[in-house]
SEFILUM-536870 format. One record per residue (C-alpha): residue in one letter; x, y, z. Coordinates in nm, 3 decimals, padded with zeros to 5 digits. Layout:
# residues N
A,X,Y,Z
...
END
This chain:
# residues 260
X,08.858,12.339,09.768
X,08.976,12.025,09.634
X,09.377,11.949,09.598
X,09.541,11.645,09.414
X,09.872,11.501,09.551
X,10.074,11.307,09.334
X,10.352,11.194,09.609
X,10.352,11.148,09.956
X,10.418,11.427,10.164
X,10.477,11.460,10.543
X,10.322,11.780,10.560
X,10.043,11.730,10.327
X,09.814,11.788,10.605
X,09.934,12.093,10.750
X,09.917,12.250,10.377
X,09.521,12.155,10.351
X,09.498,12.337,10.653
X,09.695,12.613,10.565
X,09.456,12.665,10.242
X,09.136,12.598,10.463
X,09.203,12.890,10.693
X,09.383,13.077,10.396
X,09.028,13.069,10.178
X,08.808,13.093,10.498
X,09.020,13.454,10.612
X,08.975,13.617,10.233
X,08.619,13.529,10.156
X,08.457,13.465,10.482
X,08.274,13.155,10.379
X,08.246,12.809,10.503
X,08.503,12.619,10.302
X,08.480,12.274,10.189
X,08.829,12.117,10.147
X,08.884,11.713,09.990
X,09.179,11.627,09.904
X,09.256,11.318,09.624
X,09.551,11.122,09.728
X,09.729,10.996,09.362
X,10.060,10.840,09.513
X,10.163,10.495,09.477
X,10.141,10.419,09.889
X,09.821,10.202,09.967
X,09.864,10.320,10.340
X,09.945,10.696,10.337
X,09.574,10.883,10.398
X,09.635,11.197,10.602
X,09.266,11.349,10.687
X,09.340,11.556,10.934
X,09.530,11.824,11.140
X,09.559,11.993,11.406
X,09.744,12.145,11.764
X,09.686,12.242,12.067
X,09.836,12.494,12.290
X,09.721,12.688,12.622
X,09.412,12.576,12.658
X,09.301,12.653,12.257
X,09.283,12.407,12.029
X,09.225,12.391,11.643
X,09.159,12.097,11.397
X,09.088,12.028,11.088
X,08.973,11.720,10.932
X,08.883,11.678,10.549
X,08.720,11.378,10.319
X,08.995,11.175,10.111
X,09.001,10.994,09.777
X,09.248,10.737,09.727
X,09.328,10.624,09.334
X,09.476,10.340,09.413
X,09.161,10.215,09.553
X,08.981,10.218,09.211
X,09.218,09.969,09.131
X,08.991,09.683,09.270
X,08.700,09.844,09.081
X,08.844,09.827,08.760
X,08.515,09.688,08.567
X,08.317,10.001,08.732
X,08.575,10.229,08.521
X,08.513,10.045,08.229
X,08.167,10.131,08.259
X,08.163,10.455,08.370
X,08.001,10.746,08.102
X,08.260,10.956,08.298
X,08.587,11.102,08.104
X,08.762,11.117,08.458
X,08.707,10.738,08.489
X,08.989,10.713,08.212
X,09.202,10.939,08.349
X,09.208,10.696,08.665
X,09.253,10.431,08.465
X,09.592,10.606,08.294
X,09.675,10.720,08.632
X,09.688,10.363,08.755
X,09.826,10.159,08.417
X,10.093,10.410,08.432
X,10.167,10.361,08.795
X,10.150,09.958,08.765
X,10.386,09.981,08.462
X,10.666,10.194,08.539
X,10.869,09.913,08.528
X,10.769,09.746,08.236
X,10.791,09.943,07.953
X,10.636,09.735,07.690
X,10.291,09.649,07.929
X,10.281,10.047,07.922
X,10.269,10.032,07.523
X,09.993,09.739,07.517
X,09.778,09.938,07.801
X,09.836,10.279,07.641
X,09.690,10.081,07.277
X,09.422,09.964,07.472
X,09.326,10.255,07.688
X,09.323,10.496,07.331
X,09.077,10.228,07.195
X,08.881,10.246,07.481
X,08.893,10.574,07.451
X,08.723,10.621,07.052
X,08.498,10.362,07.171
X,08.311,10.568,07.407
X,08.119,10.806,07.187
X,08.298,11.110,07.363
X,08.275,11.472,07.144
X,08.547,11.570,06.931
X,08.710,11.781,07.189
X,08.665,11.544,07.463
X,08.859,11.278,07.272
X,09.112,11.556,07.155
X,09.197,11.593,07.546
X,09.170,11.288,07.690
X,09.443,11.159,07.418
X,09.661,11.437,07.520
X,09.636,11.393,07.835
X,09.694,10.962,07.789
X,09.982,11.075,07.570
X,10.154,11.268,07.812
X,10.078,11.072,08.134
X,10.194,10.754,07.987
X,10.526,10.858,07.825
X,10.749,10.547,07.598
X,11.076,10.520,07.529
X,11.108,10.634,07.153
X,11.135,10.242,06.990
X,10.813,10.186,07.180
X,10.665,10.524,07.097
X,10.714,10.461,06.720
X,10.509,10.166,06.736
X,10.195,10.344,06.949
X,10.219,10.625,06.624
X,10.187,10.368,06.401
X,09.886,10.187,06.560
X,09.749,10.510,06.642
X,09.776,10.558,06.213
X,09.584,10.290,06.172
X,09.315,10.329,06.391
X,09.269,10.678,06.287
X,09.251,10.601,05.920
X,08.859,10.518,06.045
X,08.821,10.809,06.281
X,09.075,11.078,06.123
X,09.146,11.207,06.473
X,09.466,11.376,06.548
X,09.748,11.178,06.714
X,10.010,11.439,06.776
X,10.086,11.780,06.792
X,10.248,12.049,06.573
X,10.529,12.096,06.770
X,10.597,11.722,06.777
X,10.568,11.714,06.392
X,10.792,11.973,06.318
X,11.082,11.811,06.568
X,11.045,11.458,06.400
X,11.028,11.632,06.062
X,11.335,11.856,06.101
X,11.479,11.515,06.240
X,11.440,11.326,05.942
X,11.573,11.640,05.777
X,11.944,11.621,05.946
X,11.904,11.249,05.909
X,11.934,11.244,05.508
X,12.139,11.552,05.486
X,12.412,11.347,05.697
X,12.359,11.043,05.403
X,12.372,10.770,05.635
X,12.117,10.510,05.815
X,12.288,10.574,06.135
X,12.279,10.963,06.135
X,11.908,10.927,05.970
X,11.789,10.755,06.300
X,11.967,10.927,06.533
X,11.798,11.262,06.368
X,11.456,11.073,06.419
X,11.544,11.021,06.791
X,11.615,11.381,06.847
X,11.321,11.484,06.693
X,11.101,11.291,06.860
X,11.273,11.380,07.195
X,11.293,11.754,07.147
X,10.951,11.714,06.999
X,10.821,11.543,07.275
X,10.953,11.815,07.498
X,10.797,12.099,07.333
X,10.462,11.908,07.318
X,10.455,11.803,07.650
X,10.500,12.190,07.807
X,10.271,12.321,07.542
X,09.971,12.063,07.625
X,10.036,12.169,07.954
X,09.998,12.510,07.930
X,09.664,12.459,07.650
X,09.535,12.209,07.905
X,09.574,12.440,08.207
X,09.400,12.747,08.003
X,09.126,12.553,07.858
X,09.013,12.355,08.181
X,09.008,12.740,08.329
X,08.780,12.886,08.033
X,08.557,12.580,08.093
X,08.518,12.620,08.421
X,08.466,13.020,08.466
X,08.502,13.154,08.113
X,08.724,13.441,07.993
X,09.061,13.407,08.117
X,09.232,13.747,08.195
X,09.502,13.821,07.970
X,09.729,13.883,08.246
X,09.673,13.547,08.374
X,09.685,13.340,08.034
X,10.038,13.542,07.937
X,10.157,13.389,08.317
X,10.030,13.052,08.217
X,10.211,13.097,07.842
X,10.506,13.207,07.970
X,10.620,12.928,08.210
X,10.851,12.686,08.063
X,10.880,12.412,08.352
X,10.659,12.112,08.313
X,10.664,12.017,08.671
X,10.482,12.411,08.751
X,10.231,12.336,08.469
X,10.153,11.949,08.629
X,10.106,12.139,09.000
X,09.916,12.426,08.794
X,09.682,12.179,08.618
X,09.514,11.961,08.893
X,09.436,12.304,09.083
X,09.269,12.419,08.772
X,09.028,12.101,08.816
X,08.941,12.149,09.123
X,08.988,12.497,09.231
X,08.659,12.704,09.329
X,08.735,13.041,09.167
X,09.003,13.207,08.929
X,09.077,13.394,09.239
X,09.162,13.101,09.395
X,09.385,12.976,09.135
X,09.576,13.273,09.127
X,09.619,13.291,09.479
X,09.778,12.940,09.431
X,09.964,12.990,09.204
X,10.121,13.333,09.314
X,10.290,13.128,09.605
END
């Protein structure tokens, strides 16, 4: 059982513990539980919980993987043959920039090219960019200017650089621009397309990346279960939903989670 935590959390612990016992009581197996700390405090590392009480006592203690720690090993990501190693490296850029919009642009530029230049499949490029593209959100000025370098460096590798919801908002922005005949109403309808499309895209990757890491991992998805994951229209369920699809060890499992 692996779980990813995004933000620190004083009872972090107690939850890995909760799920330990939880997994151990329905399938009556030894269970394996790591947990892969993504939050922005170097010092936070809970590994391990437990009480005591009359003479019984219980513990738990579990492995931990700190992101910000890759940080110092930046030229091993580089190197790495390993998709995940850019998803660390997004994880951290957009962590180290949250305060500086335009270093976010240049990173998220160079990360994309780093990206096409590792000879990844079709698909594996197709996901990793959605994934960069939603992790490392831009305000709209800057996010026009990623689109248009992303243009030109697809002209070479005709690789999709948004969705169709996003296309249809920024279209049917334009639209309402010229029908209101004026430069200011024509960028303002570009804004709100991008924003609404933005929106739409973002909970729709969501929910495509939450099925397909599922069928990868243990096939078929049960209709039930893929009508759930369609249905929910909160992008902060979807981000809990997703890293539990990673690292879950069963469907079961994942349902159980997210049932809570």
């Amino acid at each position: 059982m692996g779980v990813i935590e995004g933000q620190y959390d004083q009872y972090f612990a107690k939850r890995m513990y909760t799920y330990n016992y939880r997994l151990f009581d329905r399938y009556e197996q030894p269970v394996i539980s790591v947990a892969v700390l993504a939050d922005d405090r170097p010092n936070w590392r809970p590994s391990s919980y437990g009480y005591s009480l009359g003479g019984c006592r219980v513990s738990l203690e579990f492995p931990i993987f700190k992101i910000l720690d890759y940080a110092n090993d930046w030229e091993s990501l580089e190197q790495t043959d390993n998709p995940f190693g850019l998803v660390v490296m997004a994880h951290l850029k957009t962590q180290e920039t949250s305060q500086n919009a335009q270093d976010r642009l240049n990173w998220k530029i160079e990360l994309l090219r780093y990206l096409w230049m590792r000879g990844y499949s079709r698909q594996e490029v197709t996901q990793l960019y959605r994934f960069l593209d939603w992790l490392m959100v831009l305000p709209p000025a800057l996010e026009r200017q990623f689109k248009t370098e992303v243009r030109t460096l697809e002209e070479d590798r005709r690789m999709p650089y948004l969705s169709s919801l996003e296309r249809e908002a920024i279209e049917r922005g334009l639209q309402q621009g010229r029908e209101q005949g004026l430069e200011q109403g024509l960028e303002q309808g570009l804004e709100q397309g991008l924003e609404q499309g933005r929106e739409q895209g973002a909970v729709q990757t969501a929910r495509n990346n939450v099925l397909e890491v599922l069928r990868v991992r243990f096939g078929d998805v049960p209709d039930a279960v893929a009508a759930k994951i369609t249905a929910i229209e909160q992008l902060s369920r979807l981000e809990t939903l997703l890293p539990q699809a990673v690292t879950c060890e069963s469907l079961d499992a994942f349902v159980e989670f997210y049932q809570k």
